[in-house]
C-alpha positions in Angstrom: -29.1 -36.1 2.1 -29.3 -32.6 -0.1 -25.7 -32.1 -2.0 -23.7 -29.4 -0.2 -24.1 -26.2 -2.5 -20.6 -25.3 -3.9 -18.9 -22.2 -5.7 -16.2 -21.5 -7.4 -14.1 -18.5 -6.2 -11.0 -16.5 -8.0 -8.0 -16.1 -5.9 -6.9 -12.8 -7.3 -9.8 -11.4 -7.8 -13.0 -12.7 -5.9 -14.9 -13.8 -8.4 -17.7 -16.1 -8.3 -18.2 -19.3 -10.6 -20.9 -21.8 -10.4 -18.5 -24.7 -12.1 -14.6 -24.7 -12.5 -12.9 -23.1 -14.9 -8.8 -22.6 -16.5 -9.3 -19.2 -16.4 -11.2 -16.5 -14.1 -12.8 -14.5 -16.9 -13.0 -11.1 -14.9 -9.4 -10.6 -14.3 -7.4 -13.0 -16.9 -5.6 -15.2 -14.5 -5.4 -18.5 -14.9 -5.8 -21.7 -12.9 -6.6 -19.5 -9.6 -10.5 -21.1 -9.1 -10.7 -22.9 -5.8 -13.9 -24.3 -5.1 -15.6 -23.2 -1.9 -18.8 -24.8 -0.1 -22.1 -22.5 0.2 -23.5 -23.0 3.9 -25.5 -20.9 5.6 -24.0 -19.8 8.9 -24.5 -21.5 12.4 -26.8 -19.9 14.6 -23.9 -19.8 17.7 -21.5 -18.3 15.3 -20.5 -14.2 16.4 -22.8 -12.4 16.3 -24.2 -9.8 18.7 -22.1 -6.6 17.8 -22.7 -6.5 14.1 -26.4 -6.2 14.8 -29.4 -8.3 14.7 -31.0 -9.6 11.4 -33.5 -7.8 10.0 -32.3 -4.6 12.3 -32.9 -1.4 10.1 -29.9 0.4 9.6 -30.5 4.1 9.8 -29.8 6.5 6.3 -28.5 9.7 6.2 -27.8 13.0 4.8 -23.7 12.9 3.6 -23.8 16.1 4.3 -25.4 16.0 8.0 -22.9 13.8 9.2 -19.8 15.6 10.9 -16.7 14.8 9.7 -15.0 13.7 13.4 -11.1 14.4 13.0 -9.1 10.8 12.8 -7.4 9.3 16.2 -4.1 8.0 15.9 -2.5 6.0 18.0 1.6 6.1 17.9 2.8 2.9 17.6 6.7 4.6 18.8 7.8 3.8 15.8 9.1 6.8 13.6 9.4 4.6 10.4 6.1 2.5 11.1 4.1 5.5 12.0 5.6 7.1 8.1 4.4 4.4 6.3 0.9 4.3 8.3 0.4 8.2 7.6 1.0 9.4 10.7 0.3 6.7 13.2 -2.1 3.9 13.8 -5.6 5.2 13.0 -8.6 4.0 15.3 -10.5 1.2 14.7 -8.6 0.4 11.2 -7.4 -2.4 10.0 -4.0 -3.0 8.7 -2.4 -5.8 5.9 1.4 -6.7 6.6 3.0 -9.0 3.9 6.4 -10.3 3.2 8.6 -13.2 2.5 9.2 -15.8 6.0 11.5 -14.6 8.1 11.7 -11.1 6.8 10.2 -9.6 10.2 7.1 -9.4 10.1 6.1 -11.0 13.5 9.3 -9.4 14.8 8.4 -5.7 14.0 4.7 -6.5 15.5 5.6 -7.9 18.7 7.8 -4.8 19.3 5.4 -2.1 18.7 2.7 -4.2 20.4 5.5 -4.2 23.3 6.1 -0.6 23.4 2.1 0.4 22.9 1.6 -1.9 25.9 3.2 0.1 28.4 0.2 3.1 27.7 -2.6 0.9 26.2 -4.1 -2.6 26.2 -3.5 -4.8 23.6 -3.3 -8.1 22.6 -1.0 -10.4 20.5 -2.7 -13.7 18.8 -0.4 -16.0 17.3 -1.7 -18.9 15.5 1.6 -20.0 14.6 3.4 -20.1 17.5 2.7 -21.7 21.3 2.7 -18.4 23.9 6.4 -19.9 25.1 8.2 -19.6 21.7 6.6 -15.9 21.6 7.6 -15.1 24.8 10.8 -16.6 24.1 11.2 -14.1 21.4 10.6 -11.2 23.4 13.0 -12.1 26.2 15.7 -12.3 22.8 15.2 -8.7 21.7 14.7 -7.6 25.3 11.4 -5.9 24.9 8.8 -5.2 28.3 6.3 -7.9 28.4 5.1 -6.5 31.9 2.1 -5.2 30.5 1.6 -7.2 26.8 -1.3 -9.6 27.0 -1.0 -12.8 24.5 -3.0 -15.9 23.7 -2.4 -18.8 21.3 -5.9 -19.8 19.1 -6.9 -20.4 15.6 -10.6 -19.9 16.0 -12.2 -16.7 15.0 -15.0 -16.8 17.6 -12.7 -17.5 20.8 -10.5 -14.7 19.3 -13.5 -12.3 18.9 -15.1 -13.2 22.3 -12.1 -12.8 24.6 -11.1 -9.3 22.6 -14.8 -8.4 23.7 -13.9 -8.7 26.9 -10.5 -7.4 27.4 -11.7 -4.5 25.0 -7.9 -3.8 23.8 -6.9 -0.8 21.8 -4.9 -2.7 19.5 -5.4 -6.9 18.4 -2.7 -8.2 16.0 -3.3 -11.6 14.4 -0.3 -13.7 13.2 -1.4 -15.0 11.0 -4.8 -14.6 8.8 -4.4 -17.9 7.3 -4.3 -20.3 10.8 -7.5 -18.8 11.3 -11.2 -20.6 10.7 -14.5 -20.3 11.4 -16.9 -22.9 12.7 -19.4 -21.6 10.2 -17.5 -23.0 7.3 -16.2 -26.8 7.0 -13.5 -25.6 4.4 -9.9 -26.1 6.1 -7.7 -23.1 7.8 -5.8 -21.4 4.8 -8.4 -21.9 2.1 -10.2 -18.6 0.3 -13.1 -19.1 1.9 -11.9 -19.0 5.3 -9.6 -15.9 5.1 -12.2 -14.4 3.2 -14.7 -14.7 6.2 -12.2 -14.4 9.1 -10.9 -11.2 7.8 -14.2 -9.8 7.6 -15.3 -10.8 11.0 -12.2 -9.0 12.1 -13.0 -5.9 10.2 -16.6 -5.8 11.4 -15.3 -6.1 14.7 -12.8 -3.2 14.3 -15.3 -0.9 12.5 -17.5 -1.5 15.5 -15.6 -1.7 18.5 -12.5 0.7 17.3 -10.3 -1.6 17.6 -7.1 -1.3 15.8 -6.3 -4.4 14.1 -3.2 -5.8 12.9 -3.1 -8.7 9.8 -0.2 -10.9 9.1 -0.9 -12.5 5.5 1.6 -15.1 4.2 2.6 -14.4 0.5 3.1 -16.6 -2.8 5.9 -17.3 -4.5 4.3 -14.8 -7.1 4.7 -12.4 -4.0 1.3 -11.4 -3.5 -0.3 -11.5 -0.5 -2.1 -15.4 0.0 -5.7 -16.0 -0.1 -8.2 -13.9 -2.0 -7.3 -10.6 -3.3 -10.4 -9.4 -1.9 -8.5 -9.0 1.2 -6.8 -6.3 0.3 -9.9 -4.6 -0.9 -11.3 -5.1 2.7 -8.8 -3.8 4.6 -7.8 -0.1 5.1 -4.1 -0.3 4.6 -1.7 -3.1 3.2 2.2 -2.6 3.9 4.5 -5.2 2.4 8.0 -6.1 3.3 10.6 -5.7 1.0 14.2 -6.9 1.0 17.2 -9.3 -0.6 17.8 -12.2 0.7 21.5 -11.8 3.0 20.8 -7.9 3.4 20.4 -6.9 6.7 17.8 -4.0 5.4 14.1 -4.1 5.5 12.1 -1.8 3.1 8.0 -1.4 4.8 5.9 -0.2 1.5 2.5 1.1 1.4 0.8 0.0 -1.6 -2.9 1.0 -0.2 -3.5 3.5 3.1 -7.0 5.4 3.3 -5.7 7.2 6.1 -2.6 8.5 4.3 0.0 8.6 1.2 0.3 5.7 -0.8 4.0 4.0 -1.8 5.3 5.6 1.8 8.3 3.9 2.5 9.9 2.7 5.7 13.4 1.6 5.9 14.4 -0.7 8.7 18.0 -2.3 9.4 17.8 -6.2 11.6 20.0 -6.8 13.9 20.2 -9.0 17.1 17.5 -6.6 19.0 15.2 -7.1 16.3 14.3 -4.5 13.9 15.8 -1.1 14.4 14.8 2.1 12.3 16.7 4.1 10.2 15.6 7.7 10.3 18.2 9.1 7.1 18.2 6.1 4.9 20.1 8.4 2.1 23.5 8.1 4.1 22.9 4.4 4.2 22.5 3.6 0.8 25.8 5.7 -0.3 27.7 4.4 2.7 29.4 1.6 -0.3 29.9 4.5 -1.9 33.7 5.4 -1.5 34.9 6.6 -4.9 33.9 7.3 -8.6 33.5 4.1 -10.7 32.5 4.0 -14.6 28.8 3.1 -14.6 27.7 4.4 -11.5 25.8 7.9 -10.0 23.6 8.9 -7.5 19.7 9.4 -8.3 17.5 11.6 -6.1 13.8 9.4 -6.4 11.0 10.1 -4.2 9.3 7.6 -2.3 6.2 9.0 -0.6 6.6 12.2 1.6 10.1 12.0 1.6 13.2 12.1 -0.9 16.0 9.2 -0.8 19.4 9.1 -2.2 20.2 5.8 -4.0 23.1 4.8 -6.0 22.5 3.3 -10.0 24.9 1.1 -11.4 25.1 0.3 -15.3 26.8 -2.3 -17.0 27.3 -2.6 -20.2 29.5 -5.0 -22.0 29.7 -6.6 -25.5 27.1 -9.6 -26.7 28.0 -12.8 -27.5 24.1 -13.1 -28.8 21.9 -12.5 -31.4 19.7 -10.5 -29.0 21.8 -8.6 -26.3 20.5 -8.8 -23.0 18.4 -5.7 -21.3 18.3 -7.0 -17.6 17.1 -4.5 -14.5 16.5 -4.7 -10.8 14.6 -2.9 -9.0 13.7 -0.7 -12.5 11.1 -1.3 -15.0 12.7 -3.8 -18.2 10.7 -1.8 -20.7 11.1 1.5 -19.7 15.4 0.8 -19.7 14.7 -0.3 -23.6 12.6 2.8 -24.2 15.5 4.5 -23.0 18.3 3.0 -24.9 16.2 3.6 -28.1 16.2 7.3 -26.9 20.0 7.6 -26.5 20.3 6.1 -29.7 17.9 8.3 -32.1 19.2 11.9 -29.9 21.8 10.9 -28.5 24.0 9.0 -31.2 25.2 6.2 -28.6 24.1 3.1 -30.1 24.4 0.1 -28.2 22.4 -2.9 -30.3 25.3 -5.2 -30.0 25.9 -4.5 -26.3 24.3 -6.5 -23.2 23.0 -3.7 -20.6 22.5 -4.3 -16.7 21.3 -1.9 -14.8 20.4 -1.9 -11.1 19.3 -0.1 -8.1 21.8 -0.3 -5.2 20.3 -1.5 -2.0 17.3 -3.3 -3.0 15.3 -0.2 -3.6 12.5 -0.2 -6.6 12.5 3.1 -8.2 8.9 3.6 -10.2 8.9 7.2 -11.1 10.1 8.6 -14.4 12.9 10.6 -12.2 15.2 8.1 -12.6 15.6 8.6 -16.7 18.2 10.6 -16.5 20.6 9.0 -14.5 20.1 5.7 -16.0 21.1 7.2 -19.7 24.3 8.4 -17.3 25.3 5.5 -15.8 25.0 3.3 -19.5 26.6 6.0 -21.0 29.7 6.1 -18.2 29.9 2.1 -18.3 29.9 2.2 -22.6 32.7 4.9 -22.0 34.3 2.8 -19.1 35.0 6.9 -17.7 33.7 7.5 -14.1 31.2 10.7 -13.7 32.9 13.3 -11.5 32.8 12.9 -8.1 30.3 13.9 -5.8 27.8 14.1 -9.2 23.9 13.1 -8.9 20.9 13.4 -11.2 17.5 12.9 -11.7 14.7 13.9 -14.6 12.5 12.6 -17.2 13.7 11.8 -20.4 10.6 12.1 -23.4 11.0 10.2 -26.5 11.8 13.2 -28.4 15.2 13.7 -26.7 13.3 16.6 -24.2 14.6 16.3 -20.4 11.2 17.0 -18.7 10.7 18.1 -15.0 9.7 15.9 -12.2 7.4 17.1 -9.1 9.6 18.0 -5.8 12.8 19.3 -7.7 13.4 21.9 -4.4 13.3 18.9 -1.9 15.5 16.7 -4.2 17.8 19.6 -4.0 18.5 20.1 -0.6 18.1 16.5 -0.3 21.5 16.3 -2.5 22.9 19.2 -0.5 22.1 17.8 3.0 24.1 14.9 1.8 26.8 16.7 1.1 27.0 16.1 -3.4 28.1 19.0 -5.2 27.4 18.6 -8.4 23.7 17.9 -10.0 22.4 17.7 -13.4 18.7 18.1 -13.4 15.5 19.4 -15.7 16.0 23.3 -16.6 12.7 23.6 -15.2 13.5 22.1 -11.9 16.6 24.5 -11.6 16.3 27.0 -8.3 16.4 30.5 -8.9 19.4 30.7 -5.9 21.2 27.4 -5.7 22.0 25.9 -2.3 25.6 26.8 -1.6 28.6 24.4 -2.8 26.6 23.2 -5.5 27.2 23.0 -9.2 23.6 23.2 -10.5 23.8 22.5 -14.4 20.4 22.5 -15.9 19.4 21.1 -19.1 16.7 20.9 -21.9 17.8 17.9 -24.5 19.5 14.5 -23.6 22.6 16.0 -26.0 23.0 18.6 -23.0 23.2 16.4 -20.4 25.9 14.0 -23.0 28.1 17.3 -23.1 27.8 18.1 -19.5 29.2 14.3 -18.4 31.4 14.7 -21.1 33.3 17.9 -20.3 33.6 17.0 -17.0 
């Protein structure tokens, strides 16, 4: 009997390997190899809508195609539909990751419950027998009347009965239950993912099918399987969120049909997950009175600009090395920033340990968030509490400069709509008329902004 042809294949990456290796040499990570078996596919396997082989596929002039206008399908979801760009686009085919039991079947099953009542779709659980999902949507009360389900891990049962039901929108919980009689490998491993999720995306391409993708993740917190997946699919969304809080962040970390980091904030209760159209008033809800170390930021997360709430601490070191600990900031940037306030700013905190973090389980990633970070160490170091009803946001250069950030009108009114009445911000970011109520103190250096917090 010929030896089965095998391969080698990087988790994170997709590359090939003809033996094993410690480290995938195309990306750098190591001890992610799996080995895979190289068979050629069954002649039963699905087939039949991706064409015959050998068909010729016709070429043609980029510019003699017409550029049809997307159709998007609202999912009646305001938050969802953000984070998707607008709604469901046809025929695409759409990643959701997270951590078990942060929601992820639970948000699906009640969009799939509300697109029901207008268009046909189907929910495919893997993971589940049709009487625990049904269960579940007799819990959060949704209207099953018209939501078709079925319970099977093979990709060519699943294919065959969408075929015939021809739904508008197939969800798949999850991607890894699935298989493939083509391969022997077992459900879960790269190669099967790898080939179920592009039988489902040839199937959606062709069809126009919108398809929904329910990926476990790792406890590195990336999505499981081959990261080729997310290079096959036209959007991934991950789920964000501490453990105990009863909010659900919905991040878009790749959309072709829209912005990317959109983010869509979600709050679980007993009904399932409910949306929260103003997150900003949610986030400063805790926020009842001035403390030392803490002000309100203005970041931006896709289309949109959010209030959040910064809180520093900063306390003497018992250590050689004081501690520089963040969440939900970048650890490098916060010691960039330190070394700023000390060379411009004359605040030197070497023998201090420094915590900073981002109320609500938010992860801020743009520079806008300098500012108030300098701030909030500076008002813990001080142990004096900003004045009341103060927020910032601006980029702070390694020279000492205060730089502007992109939106500084929408931040504004963002602040004002919130009802804060005093903000420090970039002197190029300050409005010509300033919303009324509001103390609008511009500034150029990090010494200016020191003085500002420190005369008030």
């Amino acid at each position: 009997m010929a030896k089965a042809k095998t391969a080698y294949v990087c988790s994170d990456c997709g590359a090939e390997y003809s033996k094993w290796a410690g480290q995938c040499t195309e990306c750098g990570a190591w001890n992610v190899l799996a080995e895979v078996r190289l068979e050629k596919p069954n002649s039963g396997s699905f087939q039949g809508y991706a064409g015959k082989a050998g068909e010729a596929v016709p070429v043609l002039v980029l510019a003699a195609v017409s550029a049809a206008e997307e159709v998007r399908l609202s999912t009646h979801n305001g938050e969802l539909d953000r984070v998707l760009g607008g709604g469901l686009v046809k025929g695409s085919v759409v990643l959701i990751g997270g951590e078990p039991g942060i929601g992820k079947s639970t948000l699906l099953l009640q969009v799939l419950a509300s697109i029901a009542a207008e268009h046909s779709a189907i929910y495919v659980t893997g993971e589940e027998s049709l009487g625990q999902v049904a269960s579940r949507a007799r819990r959060l009360g949704l209207p099953t009347a018209n939501l078709a389900a079925m319970a099977d891990t093979r990709i060519e049962r699943i294919v065959q009965s969408a075929l015939q039901r021809q739904p508008e929108v197939l969800v798949i919980d999850s991607i890894q239950t699935m298989y493939t009689d083509a391969l022997t490998a077992a459900p879960g491993s790269v190669s099967q993912v790898r080939d179920c999720a592009a039988r489902l995306t040839r199937f959606a391409k062709d069809t126009g099918t919108s398809v929904f993708l329910v990926g476990h993740v790792t406890k590195e917190g990336g999505i499981a399987g081959p990261r080729v997946l997310e290079h096959m699919v036209d959007a991934v969304l991950y789920f964000e969120g501490e453990s105990g809080s009863r909010f659900r962040l919905l991040r878009a970390f790749k959309n072709r049909f829209g912005a990317v980091n959109e983010l869509g904030v979600f709050a679980m209760g007993d009904r399932g997950l409910k949306e929260v159209p103003n997150p900003s008033a949610i986030f400063l809800s805790g926020n009842a009175s001035p403390a030392a170390g803490s002000i309100i930021m203005v970041t931006r997360e896709g289309t949109r600009p959010l209030l959040v709430e910064v809180q520093a601490l900063v306390d003497q070191s018992p250590l050689a090395n004081p501690r520089r600990v963040t969440l939900g900031l970048e650890q490098n940037r916060l010691a960039m920033l330190l070394a700023v306030l000390h060379k411009h700013g004359g605040i030197a905190l070497y023998d201090q340990d420094v915590f900073v973090n981002i109320v609500g389980g938010i992860r801020v990633q743009e520079t806008a968030a300098d500012l108030p970070v300098l701030l909030a160490v500076l008002s813990s170091f001080r142990n004096r509490a900003l004045a009341e009803h103060s927020v910032a946001f601006g980029e702070v250069g390694l020279g000492g400069e205060i730089r502007p950030v992109p939106n500084g009108e929408e931040r504004l009114r963002e602040a004002s709509h919130q009802g804060l009445k005093r903000i420090i911000l970039p002197k190029a970011n300050a409005p010509k008329r300033p919303p009324a109520g509001i103390e609008v103190i511009a500034v150029e250096r990090l010494s200016e902004a020191i003085d500002a917090v420190r005369d008030a």
